[in-house]
N, C-alpha and C positions, 0 to 999 in steps of 0.2 A: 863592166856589168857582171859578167862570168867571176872575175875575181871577187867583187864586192860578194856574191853567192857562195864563194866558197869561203870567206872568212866568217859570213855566218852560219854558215852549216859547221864549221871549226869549233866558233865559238859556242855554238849553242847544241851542240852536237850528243851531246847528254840529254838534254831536254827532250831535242829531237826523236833519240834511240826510245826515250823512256815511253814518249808517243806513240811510234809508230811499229813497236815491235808488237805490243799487247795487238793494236788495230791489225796488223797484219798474220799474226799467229792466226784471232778470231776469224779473220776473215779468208785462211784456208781454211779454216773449218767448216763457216759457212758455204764455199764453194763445193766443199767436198759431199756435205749434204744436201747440193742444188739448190740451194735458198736462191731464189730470183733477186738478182737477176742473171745466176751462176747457174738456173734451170728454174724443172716447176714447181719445186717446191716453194715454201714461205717461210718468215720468220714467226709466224702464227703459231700461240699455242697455247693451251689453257686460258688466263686471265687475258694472258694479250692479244688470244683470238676472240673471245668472247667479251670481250668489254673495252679494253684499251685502242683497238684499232677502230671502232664502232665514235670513239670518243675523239681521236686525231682525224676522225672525216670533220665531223664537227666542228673543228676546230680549224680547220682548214676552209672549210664552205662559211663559216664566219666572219673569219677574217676577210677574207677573197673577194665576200660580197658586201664587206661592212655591214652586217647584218649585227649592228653594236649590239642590239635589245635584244638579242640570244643571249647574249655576255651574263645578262640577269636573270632572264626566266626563259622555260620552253615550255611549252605542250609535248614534247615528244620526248621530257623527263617522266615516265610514269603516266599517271594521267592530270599530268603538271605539275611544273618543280623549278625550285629556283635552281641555278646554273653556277652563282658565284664558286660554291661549295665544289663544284667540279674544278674548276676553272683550277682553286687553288689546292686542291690534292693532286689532280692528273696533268693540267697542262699548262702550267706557267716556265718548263724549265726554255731559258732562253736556246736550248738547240732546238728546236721544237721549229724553229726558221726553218728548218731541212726540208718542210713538211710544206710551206707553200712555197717552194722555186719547184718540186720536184712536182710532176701533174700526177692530177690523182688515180691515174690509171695505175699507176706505182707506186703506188702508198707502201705497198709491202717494202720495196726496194727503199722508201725514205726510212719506213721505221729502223729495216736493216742496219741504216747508214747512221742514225741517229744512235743506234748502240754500239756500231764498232765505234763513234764520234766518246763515249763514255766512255771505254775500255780505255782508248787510247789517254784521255783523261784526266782519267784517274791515274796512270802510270806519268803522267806529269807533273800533276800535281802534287802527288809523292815526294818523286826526285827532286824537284824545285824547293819541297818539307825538310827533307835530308840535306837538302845542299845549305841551306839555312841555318840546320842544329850544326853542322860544321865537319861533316864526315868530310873525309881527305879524298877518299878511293873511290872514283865515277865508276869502276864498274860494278864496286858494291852496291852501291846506290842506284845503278841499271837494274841488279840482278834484284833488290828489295822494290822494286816499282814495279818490274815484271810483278814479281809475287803477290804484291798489294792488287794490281789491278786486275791477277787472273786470278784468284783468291776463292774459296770454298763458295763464300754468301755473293758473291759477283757472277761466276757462274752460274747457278742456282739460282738466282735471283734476274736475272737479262731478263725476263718475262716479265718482271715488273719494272720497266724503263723508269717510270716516274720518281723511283727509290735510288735509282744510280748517281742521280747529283749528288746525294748524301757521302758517298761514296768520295767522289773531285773537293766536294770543298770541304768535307773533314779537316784534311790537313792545312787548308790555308786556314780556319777557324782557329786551328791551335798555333799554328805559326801567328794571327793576330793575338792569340793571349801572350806568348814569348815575347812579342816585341813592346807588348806593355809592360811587361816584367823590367823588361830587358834598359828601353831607350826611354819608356813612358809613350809611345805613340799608338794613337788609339784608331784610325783610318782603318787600316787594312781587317782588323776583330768586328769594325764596326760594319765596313761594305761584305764580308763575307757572311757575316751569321746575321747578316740583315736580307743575304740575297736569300740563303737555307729558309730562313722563314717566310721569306714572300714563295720561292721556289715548291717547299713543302713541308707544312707544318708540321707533317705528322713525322719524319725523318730526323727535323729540327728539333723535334721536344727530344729524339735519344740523340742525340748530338750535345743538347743542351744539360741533361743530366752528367753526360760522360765529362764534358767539358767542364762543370762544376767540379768533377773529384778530380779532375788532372789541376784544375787550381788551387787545389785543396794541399794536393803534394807538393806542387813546387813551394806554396807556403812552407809545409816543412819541412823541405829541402834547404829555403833559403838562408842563410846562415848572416842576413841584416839585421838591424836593431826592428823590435814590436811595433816602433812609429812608423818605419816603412813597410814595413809589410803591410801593414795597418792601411796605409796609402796604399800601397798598389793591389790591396781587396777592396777598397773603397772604386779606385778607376774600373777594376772590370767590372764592379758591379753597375756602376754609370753604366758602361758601356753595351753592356749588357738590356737594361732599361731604355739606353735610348736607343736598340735594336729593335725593340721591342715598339718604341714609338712607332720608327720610321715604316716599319707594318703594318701599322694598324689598319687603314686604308684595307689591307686585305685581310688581317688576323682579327676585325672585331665583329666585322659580319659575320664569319665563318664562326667565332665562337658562339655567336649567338644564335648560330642556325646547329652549330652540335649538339646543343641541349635538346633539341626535338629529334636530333637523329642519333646518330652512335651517341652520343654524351648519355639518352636516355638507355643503356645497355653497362655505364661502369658498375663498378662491383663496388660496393661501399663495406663488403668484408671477405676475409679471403685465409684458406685454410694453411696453416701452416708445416707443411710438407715438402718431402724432396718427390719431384715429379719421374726421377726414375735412377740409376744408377749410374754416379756421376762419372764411372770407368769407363762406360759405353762411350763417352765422346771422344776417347781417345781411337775409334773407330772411323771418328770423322775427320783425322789427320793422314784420312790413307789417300791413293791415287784412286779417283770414281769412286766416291763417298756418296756417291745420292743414286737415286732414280726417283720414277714419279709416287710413290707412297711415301716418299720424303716430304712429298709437298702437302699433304693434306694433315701431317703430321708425322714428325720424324724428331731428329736432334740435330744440333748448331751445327749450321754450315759452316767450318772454319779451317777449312782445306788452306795450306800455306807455303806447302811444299817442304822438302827435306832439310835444305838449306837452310829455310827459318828455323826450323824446328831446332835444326843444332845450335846454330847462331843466338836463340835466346836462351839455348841454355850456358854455352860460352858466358853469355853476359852476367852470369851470376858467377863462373870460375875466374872471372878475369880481376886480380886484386888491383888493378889501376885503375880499377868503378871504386868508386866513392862505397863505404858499408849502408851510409845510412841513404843513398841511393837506389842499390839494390834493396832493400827493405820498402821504399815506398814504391818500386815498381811492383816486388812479391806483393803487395798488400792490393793494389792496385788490380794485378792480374789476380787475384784472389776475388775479388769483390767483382769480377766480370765473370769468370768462372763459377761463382756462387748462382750468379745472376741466373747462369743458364738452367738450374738445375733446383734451384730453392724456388717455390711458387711464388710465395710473398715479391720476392725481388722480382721476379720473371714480370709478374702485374703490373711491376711499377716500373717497367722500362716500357711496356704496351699501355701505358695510359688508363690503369688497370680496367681491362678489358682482353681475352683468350682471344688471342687469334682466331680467325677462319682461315681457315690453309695458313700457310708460310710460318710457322713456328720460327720463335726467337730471330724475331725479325732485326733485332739491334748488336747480331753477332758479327755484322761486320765492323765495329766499334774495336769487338777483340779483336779479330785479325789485322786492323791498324796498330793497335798496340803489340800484341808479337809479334809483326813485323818493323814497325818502329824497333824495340830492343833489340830484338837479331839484327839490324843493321848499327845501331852502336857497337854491339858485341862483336863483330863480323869486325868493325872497322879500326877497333884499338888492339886486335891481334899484334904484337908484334914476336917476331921469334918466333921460337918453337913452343905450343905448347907445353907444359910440365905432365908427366907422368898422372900426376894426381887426376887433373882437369881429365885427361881421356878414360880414366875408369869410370870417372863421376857421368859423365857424360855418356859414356859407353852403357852403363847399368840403366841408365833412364831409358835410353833407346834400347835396350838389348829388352827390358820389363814391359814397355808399351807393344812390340814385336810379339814377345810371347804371348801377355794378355790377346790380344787381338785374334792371333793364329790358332786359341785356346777357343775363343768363344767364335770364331768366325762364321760357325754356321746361327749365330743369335740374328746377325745384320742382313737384310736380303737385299741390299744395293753391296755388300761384298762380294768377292769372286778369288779362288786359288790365285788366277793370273794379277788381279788387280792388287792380289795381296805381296804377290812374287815383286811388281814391277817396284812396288814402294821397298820392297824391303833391297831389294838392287840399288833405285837412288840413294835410302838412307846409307849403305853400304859405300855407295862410289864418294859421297859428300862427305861420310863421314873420314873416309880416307883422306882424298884430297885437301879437308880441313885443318885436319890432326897431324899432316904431315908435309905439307909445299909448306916452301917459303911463301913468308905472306905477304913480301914485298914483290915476287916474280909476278912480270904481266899475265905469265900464262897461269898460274895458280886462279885471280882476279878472271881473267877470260873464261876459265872453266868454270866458276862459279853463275855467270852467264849463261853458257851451256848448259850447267845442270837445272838452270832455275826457267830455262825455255822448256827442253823437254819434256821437265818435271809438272811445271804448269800445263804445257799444251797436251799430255795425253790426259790427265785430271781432267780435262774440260774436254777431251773426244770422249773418255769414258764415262762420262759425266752424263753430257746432252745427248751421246746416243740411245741413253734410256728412255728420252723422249721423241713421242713421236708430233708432226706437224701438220698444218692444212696444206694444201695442195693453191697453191696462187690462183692457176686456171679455174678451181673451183669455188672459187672467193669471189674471184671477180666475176664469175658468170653470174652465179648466185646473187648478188649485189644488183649487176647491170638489169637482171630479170628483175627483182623487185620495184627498183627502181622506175622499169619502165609502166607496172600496174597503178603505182603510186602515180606516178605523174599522170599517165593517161584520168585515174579519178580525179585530181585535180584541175585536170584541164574541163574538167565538164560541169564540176561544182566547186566553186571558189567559198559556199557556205563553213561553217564551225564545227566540225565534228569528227570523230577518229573511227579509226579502222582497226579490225582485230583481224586474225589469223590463227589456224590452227597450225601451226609452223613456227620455227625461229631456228636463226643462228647463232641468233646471240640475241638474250634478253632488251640489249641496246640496238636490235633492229630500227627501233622507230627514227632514234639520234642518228643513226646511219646515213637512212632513207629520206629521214625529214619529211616523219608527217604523224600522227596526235594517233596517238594509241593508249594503252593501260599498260607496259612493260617498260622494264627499265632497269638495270645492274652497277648499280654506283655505291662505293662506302660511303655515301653524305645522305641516303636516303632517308624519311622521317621516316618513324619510327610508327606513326600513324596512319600511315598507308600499306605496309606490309597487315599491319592488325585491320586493317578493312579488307583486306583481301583473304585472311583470315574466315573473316564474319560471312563471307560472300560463296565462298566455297573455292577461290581460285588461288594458283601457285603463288608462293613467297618465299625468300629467306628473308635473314635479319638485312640483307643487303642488295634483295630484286623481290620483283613481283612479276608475274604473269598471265596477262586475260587470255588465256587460250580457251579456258573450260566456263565461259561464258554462259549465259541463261537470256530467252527472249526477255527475260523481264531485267534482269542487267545491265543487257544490252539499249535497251528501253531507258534505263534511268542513268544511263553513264552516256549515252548519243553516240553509241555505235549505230554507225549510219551503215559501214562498209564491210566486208570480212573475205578475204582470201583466203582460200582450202588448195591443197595441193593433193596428187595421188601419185604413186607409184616414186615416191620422193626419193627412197635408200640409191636405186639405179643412178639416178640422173645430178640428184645431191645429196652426194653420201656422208654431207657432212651437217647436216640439219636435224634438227629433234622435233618428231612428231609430237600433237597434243594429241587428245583424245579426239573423233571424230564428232562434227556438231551435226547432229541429225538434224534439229531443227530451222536449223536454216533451208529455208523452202522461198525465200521470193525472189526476184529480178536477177536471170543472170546477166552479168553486165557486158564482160571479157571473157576470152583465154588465153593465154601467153605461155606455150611452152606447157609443165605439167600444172600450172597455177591456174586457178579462173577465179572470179571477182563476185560476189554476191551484194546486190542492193539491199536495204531493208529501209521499207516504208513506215519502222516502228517508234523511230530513233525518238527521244525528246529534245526539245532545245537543251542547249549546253545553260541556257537561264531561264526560267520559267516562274510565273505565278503559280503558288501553290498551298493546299490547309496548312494554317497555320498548326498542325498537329506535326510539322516537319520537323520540328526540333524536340519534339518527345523522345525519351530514353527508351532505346528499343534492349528488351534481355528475350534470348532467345536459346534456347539449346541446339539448335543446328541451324544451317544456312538458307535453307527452303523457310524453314520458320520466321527468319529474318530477312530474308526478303518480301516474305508476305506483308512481316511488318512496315518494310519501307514502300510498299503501294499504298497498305492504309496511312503511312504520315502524307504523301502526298496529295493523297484524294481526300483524304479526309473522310473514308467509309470502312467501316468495319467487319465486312468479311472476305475471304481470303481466296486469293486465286487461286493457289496450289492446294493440292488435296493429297494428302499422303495417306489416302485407302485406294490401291489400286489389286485388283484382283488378280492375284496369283499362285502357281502352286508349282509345290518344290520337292524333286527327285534326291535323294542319295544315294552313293557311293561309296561305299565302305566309310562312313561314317554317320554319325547316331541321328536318326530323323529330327528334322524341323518342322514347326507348323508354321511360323514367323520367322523373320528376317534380323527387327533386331532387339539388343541385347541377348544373345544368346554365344554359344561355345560350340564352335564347329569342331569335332575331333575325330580321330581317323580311330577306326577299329582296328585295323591290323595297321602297324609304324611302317610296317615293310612295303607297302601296296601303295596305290595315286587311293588321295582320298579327295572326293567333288561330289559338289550341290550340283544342282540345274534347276535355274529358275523360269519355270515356262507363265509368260503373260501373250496378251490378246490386244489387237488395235484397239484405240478407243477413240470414237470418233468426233474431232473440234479440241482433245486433248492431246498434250505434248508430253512426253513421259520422261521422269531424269532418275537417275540414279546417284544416291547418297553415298559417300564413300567414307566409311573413319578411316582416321591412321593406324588403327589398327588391323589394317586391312591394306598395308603397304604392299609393294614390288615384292618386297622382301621373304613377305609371309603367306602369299598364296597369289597365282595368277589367274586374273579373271578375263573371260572373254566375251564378247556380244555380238550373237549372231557367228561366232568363229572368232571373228575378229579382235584380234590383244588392245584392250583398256589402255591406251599410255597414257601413266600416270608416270610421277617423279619416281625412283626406285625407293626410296627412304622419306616420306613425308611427313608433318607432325600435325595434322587439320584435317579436319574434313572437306573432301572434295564433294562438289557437284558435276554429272558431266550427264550430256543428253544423251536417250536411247531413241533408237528405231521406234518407229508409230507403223511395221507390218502388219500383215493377218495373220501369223504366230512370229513372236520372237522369243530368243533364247539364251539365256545370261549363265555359264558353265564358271565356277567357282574352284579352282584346283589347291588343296593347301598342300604346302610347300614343307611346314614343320609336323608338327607332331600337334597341333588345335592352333583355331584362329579366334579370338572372340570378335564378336559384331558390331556390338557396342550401338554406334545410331546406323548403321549399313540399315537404308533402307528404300522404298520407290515410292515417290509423288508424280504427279499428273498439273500440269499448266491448265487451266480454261482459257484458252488463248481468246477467244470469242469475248469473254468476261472481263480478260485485264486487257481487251483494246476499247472497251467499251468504257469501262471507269476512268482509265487515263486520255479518252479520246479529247477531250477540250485541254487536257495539257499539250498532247502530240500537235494539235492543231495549231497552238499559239504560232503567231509569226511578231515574233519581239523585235525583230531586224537586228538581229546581233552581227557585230563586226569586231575583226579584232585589229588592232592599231597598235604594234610595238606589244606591248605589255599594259596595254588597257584595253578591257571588255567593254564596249558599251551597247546597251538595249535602249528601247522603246516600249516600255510592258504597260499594258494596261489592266489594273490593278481592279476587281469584280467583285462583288460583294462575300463570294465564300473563300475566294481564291484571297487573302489578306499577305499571305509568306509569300517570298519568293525564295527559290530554291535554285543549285548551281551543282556541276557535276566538278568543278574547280577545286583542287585540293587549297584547303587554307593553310596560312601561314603568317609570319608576322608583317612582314614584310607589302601585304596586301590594305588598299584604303577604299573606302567608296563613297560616292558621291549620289543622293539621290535629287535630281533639278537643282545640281551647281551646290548643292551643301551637305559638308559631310555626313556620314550615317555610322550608326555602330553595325560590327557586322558580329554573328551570331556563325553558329560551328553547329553544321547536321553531323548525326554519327561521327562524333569524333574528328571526320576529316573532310567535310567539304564546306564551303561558303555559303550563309544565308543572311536571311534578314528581314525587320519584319515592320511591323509599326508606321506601315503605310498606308496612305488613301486612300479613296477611292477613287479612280480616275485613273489618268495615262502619268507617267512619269520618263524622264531620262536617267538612264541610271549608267554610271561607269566606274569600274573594278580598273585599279590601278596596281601594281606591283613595282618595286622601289625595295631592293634589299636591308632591313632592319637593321641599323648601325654604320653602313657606309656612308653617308656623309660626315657623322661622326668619328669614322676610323681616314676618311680624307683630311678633313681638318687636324687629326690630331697628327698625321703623318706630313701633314705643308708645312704646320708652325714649328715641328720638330725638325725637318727640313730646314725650314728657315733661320732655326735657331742652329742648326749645327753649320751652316755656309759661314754664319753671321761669327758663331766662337770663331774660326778658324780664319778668318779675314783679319779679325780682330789680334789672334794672337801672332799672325803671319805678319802686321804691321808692326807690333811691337818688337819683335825680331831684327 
């Protein structure tokens, strides 16, 4: 037994190294930064603390519980959403197992493991790439997998786990083109860029561009007659198609849910410019080339170590490469290097659509291929160098040094030391290159060494620009919400979601598992950030957030529930406050720790009869304005609960008197001095009073307080917010600008008639429709009154949704933009049930069985005739 182990550790012993050295470098790292379960810190950070780990609880309490019918929709997507679209951006890569053997109390420690599982890899899958193209020398081919899997866009990038498959099967993708080139066998192009695209589409489309131009070159590399070549672009292009079949099952849903989400954000024109100095990236070839203002926008991660760096330039001195070889690689690395820096190209490797954070996300494309060449270069050394080759080489490296050391104070992820340590590697590599025999093992061995501690201080100096969550405070954090949730669910099993003035992350609700209005996914529609817009509450192009809620909101979306927290920074310092909801005044429920629970007896059904005035087009100029509009679509009465005359009066401070709030120009008299309003109002009694916020009246450009108390609002926002005020017997709104004028634009204060809008909606709140939910179908009992003709639903729409009114279908109609209606019913009782079934999946099933079946079927067939 002992033996049989040691002849495969012998024989495979390259393989092995190329695994487990990346895995083990990362994982001193990890230990040395205490990432749990090496201490208390996490692997948490940025996206993968705020969205990604929120995403693999999900996906674990799914699985776990066979809870299939999450697999297509949630309520605790937003304030519902389909699921496919997650499923196949975030979490289909088959290591993703790690996530249920491992319990969830250690999710930290699974995701951990799930990325040293990548690292290690990708440095596999490399060397297995190399050992294929036919290099001779295992420890070059150790030392170019190192490089590959510890690589600029790898480090940099760990935070987005779901992008690292891209990463492992690159190279067998392009090893299945070679071997069609090569033998004619189409299997191994066909299972790898078949998995890329079920695993992640959006990694797969720049896999799928790059992989087109590498097919392009060996074209005209090949030195066969026009009829073969001819054939062997005809088979990958097959192959290519029937990858594309065997997808479909997951790629035709998904496409046809992007057209309502990011699909609806491409650019269909785009400026023809270079995005900044293509010199600068020669910056990004140092040791600890990033920190975190790299992520939100920076230059190509394409850190590769010294080693490559020389190694590909070797491969253009080395005249036992083919001329018209080196030509199509320069053309090659030409057309990636463009990529990075020419807009036009930049677009069309993102799908044309600008990143949000992570800039030139398909750079690790290039540092497969420079390090690809630097390993052929590296490995047809023979002899000594010629004199030529080391000047040539020498003046590149000696030009890129200067450049760098010249401008060094431009970069603010450089540093003296981190500039010293690079210039020492290229220094030792460059010797040891230009001058060992290049047949000595130890020549080959040092190139190992250099390419370990070359890579492993890049990635200390790298990640310690960033900082992490604390485990302990994760998992308190978690465990405490968890327990508010459950405890509300254990005492009402009814339809309805709960908000918060709180969050750890936008994907709380996915976490927690349970129907809120928040939610952080790139698959998000596109019509639900623009309601949240309209409403007065947080959004980007890719979350929303009900934090800054309004009783009448709350009212027509069946917030039933709402957790407030105080003295949050102490106890969780790792949570973002909303703005405070004064108006929340009814049933305390709970309190756990610094959190406590609020009832609201306001909520509407999640399905309701209502005027058929629900589907009028509401235009409104601010969000008070349009929510008044949306009481009168569903009462069907025409005057307004909110009243935006509220009596007040306003003090300044070294800045020019206001009589009025908005549209005006707050500006400082003396630039040198605090320049502040004060805005003093008075209780008013059965009224709830809010406050209008423009964006132009961001974090950024003046800080407002209430009552003392700091507004939190987003720092940078582009909408107008609503958020409630205190209803005292004096309160006081102090306004500080920050710049030199702020304009007001609709900054202004309305008053709720809370009395008035429970009065108008009180026969909607009343309705008892017996709503249940079942999988992914709603169904009611509504009985349908002579004014009440619509019924209305707080259910984002989509396409994917059907409904049935007493067993036969109905068309369904779209309130504002984004939620469920419908109308053209009787008068009487009805059964009505809202079904969801993702748009195109049985068609993307079918089209992935018979392609299935047709590829078992050629291959049987042609294995027979063999």
């Amino acid at each position: 037994m002992i033996n049989s182990i040691e002849k495969i550790i012998k024989k495979h012993r390259l393989y092995l190294l190329s695994f487990f050295v990346p895995f083990i470098i990362m994982s001193c790292y990890f230990a040395y930064r205490n990432m749990f379960p090496f201490g208390n810190s996490s692997i948490l950070t940025v996206d993968l603390g705020q969205q990604y780990v929120d995403l693999f609880a999900y996906f674990r309490r799914t699985i776990l519980t066979l809870n299939l019918h999450s697999i297509l929709y949630s309520f605790s997507n937003g304030y519902g959403g389909e699921m496919i679209g997650i499923w196949a951006y975030y979490l289909l890569s088959p290591i993703n197992i790690i996530l249920l053997i491992i319990p969830a109390k250690f999710i930290n420690f699974a995701i951990l493991l799930i990325t040293l599982f990548k690292y290690g890899l990708s440095g596999l899958t490399f060397s297995i790439f190399l050992k294929y193209k036919g290099l001779k020398k295992d420890l070059i081919i150790l030392s170019m997998a190192i490089a590959y899997a510890l690589n600029g866009w790898m480090i940099a990038n760990q935070l987005n786990v779901m992008w690292l498959d891209g990463v492992i099967i690159l190279p067998i993708i392009i090893m299945g083109i070679d071997r069609i080139f090569k033998i004619n066998k189409y299997s191994l192009f066909i299972v790898s860029y078949t998995s890329m695209l079920i695993i992640n589409y959006y990694i797969a489309y720049m896999i799928t561009i790059f992989s087109v131009i590498y097919v392009i070159g060996k074209l005209l590399i090949d030195d066969n007659t026009f009829k073969i070549r001819f054939k062997r672009l005809l088979s990958i292009s097959v192959s290519y198609f029937v990858s594309l079949l065997l997808s479909a099952f997951i790629f035709l849903p998904n496409l046809i849910e992007l057209k309502n989400g990011k699909g609806a954000y491409t650019l269909s024109t785009f400026k023809w410019k270079v995005e900044y100095n293509p010199l600068k990236m020669i910056s990004k070839l140092f040791d600890g080339s990033f920190n975190f203002s790299q992520m939100p926008s920076g230059y190509p991660n394409i850190f590769v170590g010294a080693i490559t760096v020389i190694g590909f330039i070797i491969f253009f001195c080395n005249k036992q490469i083919m001329l018209k070889r080196k030509i199509i690689a320069l053309i090659i690395t030409a057309i990636l290097i463009v990529s990075m820096f020419f807009e036009p190209l930049d677009l069309v490797w993102h799908a044309m659509q600008f990143p949000i954070w992570y800039p030139y996300r398909f750079s690790f494309i290039f540092c497969f291929w420079i390090i690809y060449i630097a390993a052929i270069g590296l490995d047809k050394q023979t002899g000594h160098i010629k004199t030529k080759e080391i000047i040539v080489s020498g003046i590149i490296l000696v030009a890129g040094l200067i450049y760098t050391a010249i401008n060094i104070n431009l970069f603010s992820y450089m540093s003296l030391t981190k500039y010293l340590i690079s210039l020492a590697f290229v220094a030792i590599s460059f010797i040891v290159i230009h001058v060992s025999n290049k047949d000595n093992k130890y020549y080959l061995l040092c190139l190992v060494v250099i390419t370990i501690g070359d890579t492993g201080l890049n990635a200390f100096n790298s990640l310690n620009a960033i900082s992490y969550v604390s485990n302990d405070d994760y998992m308190k954090y978690t465990e405490t919400l968890n327990h508010h949730v459950n405890d509300i669910k254990l005492k009402d099993n009814s339809l309805y979601r709960i908000s918060k003035d709180f969050y750890r992350t936008r994907d709380d609700p996915i976490e927690s598992n349970f129907y809120s209005g928040s939610t952080f996914s790139s698959t998000l529609r596109k019509s639900t950030p623009d309601f949240n817009q309209k409403i007065g509450n947080a959004y980007t192009t890719g979350s929303i957030d009900y934090s800054n809620g309004t009783i009448v909101t709350d009212s027509l979306l069946s917030f039933k529930y709402f957790i407030n927290t105080i003295n949050y920074n102490k106890t969780y310092p790792m949570i973002q406050k909303s703005s405070t909801r004064y108006d929340i005044v009814n049933n305390d429920v709970q309190k756990i720790d610094i959190f406590q629970t609020f009832k609201s007896n306001n909520a509407f059904p999640i399905l309701y009869t209502s005027s058929g005035n629900v589907f009028s087009k509401i235009i409104a100029s601010d969000p008070i304005k349009f929510q008044n509009s949306m009481v009168k679509q569903v009462t069907g009465k025409n005057s307004d609960v909110f009243n935006e005359k509220i009596h007040y009066t306003i003090l300044s401070e070294n800045t020019n008197p206001l009589t009025e709030l908005n549209n005006q120009v707050i500006a400082k008299n003396n630039l040198l001095k605090d320049g502040e309003i004060i805005i003093k109002y008075k209780h008013q009694k059965g009224m709830v009073p809010y406050l209008i916020v423009p964006a132009s009246m961001n974090q950024q450009k003046c800080s407002i307080k209430v009552n003392g108390e700091e507004l939190n609002l987003p720092n940078d926002f582009q909408s107008t917010f609503v958020v409630s005020l205190p209803n005292n017997k004096d309160n006081k709104i102090s306004i500080k600008v920050l710049n030199g004028k702020v304009y007001t634009n609709e900054f202004n204060m309305a008053s709720l008639n809370l009395s008035k809008f429970l009065n108008e909606t009180k026969a909607i709140r009343n309705q008892n429709n017996h709503i249940k939910l079942n999988g992914n179908t709603v169904s009611a009992d509504i009985n349908v009154p002579t004014k009440r003709t619509a019924v209305a639903t707080s259910i984002p729409y989509s396409n994917g949704w059907t409904l049935t009114v007493d067993g036969k279908k109905h068309p369904i109609k779209v309130i504002n933009d984004e939620f469920i209606g419908f109308n053209n019913l009787s008068i009487g009782k009805h059964k009505v049930k809202l079904s969801f079934y993702p748009s195109g999946l049985n068609d993307g099933i079918l089209i992935s069985s018979l392609t299935l079946m047709f590829v078992i079927g050629f291959y049987i067939c042609k294995k027979k005739r063999k």
